[in-house]
GUZA-714210 format. One record per residue (C-alpha): y, z, x. Coordinates in steps of 0.25 Angstrom, whole numbers, plus 2048, in hexadecimal, padded with zeros to 3 digits. Each point is the difference from the previous one (the first is absolute). Layout:
! residues N
- y;z;x
- Y;Z;X
...
***
This chain:
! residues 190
- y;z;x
- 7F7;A25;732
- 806;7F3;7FA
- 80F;808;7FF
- 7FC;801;80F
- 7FE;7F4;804
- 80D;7FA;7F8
- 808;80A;807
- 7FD;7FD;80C
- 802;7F1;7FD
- 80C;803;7FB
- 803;80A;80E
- 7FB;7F5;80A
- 801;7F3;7FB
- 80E;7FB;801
- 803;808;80D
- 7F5;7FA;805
- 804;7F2;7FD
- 80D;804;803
- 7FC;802;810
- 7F8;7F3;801
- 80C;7F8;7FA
- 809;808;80A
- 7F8;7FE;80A
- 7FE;7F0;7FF
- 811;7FF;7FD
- 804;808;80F
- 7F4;7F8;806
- 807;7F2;7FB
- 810;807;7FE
- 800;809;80A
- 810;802;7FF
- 802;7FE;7F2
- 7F3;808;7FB
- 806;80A;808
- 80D;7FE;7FB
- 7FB;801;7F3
- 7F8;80E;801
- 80C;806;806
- 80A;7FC;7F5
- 7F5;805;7F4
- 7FD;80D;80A
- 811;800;7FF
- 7FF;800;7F1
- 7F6;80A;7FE
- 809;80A;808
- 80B;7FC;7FA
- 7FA;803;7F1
- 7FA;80C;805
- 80C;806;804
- 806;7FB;7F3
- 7F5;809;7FA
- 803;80C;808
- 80E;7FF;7FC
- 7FD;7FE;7F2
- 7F7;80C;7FF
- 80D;808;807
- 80A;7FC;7F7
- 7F7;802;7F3
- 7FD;810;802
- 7F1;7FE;804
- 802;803;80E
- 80B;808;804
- 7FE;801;80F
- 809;7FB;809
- 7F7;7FB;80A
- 7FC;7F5;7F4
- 80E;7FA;800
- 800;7FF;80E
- 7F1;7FA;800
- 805;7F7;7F6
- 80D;7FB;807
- 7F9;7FD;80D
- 7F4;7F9;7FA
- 809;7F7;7F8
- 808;7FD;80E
- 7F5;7FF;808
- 7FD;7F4;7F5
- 80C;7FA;801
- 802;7FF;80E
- 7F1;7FB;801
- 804;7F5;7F5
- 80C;7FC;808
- 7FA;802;80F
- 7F3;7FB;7FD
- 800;7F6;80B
- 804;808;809
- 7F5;807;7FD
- 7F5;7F7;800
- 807;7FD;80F
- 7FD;80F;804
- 7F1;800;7F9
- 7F9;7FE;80D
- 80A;80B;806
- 7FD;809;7F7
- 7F0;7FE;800
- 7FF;802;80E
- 809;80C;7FF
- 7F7;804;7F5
- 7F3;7FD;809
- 806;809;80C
- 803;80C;7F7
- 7F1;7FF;7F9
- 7FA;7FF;80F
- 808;80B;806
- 7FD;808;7F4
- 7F1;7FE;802
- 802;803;80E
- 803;80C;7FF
- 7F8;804;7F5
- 7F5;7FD;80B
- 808;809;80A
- 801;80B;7F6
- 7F1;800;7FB
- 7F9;7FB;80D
- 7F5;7F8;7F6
- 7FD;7F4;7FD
- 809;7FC;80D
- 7F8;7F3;804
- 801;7F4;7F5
- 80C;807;7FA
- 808;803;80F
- 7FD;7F0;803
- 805;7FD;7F2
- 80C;807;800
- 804;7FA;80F
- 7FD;7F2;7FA
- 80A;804;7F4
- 80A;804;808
- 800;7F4;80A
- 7FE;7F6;7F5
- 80C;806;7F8
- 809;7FF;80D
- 7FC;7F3;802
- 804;7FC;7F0
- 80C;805;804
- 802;7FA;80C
- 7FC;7F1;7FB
- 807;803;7F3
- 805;7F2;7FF
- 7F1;7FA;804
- 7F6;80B;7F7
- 809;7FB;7F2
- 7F7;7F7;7FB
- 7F2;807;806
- 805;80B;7F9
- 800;7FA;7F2
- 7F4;7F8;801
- 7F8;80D;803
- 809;806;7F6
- 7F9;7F7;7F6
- 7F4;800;806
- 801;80D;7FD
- 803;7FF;7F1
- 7F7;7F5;7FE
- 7F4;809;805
- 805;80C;7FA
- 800;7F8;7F3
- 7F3;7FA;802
- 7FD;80F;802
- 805;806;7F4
- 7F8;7F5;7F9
- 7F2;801;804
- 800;80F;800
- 805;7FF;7F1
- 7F5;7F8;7FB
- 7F5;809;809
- 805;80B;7FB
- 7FF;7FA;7EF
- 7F2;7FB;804
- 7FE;80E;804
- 805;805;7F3
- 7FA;7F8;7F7
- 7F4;804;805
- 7FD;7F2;809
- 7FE;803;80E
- 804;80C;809
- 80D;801;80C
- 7F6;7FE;80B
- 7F8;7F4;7FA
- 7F3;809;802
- 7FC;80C;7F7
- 7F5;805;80A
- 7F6;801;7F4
- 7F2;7FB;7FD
- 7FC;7F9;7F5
- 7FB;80D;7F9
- 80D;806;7FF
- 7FC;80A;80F
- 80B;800;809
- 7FC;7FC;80F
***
């Protein structure tokens, strides 16, 4: 179990920490945290596409559909290097576009399914207007957005945290997941 519990170190630690510092730099910098992400988002395109290319041009994938992965992977990068303010500009754009699509798509997977309909219908309505208010208010949602954004990633962060030391007390034989193991002291389960 030891192995375990290093893996999962070594799997949740540092994306962990990652959100939480994330979190805190779009709650202080919105802007240039933003920035920031986009332009190491832009870099990881970029060197994926490079990859793709590279694995084309070496003889280990022969398909054409790889170059052409890899050519718009590595332009994609560039242009979100080059346009990344522009692109932290259209953020809110895009999230209430995102939000409208995600609540049209849950409405209609009430419609076609006829379950569920009450929470979820209300839910999905709320999406939708929410996302065409983002949209609307664009200039006013910017910063909103971001600090939710890192509230977001702070929790998320947080998150990752706590369920990783629960889970190696759990392995290490120290508690159980639900703080409760439902046993008398003789062994006999309730």
């Amino acid at each position: 179990m030891n192995e375990k519990i290093k893996q999962l170190h070594r799997a949740k630690l540092v994306p962990a920490i990652t959100s939480l510092l994330f979190g805190i730099a779009l709650i202080i910098a919105r802007r240039g945290a933003m920035d920031v992400a986009i332009k190491i988002g832009a870099v990881m395109l970029g060197l994926a596409g490079v990859a793709c290319i590279m694995m084309f041009l070496s003889g280990k994938v022969r398909e054409t559909p790889q170059m052409v992965i890899g050519c718009l992977l590595l332009l994609g990068g560039v242009l979100a290097w080059i346009y990344s303010g522009v692109l932290v500009d259209i953020f809110p754009i895009l999230t209430g576009i995102g939000l409208i699509l995600n609540g049209l798509s849950n409405l209609a997977a009430v419609k076609a399914e006829n379950a569920g309909a009450g929470l979820v219908l209300l839910f999905s309505i709320l999406m939708v207007a929410g996302g065409v208010m983002i949209i609307v208010y664009s200039r006013a949602m910017e910063d909103p957005l971001l600090i939710w954004l890192g509230v977001g990633y702070i929790l998320n962060g947080l998150m990752d945290l706590i369920l990783m030391y629960r889970v190696k007390d759990v392995l290490m034989g120290k508690g159980t997941v639900s703080g409760d193991d439902d046993s008398d002291d003789d062994g006999s389960v309730k």
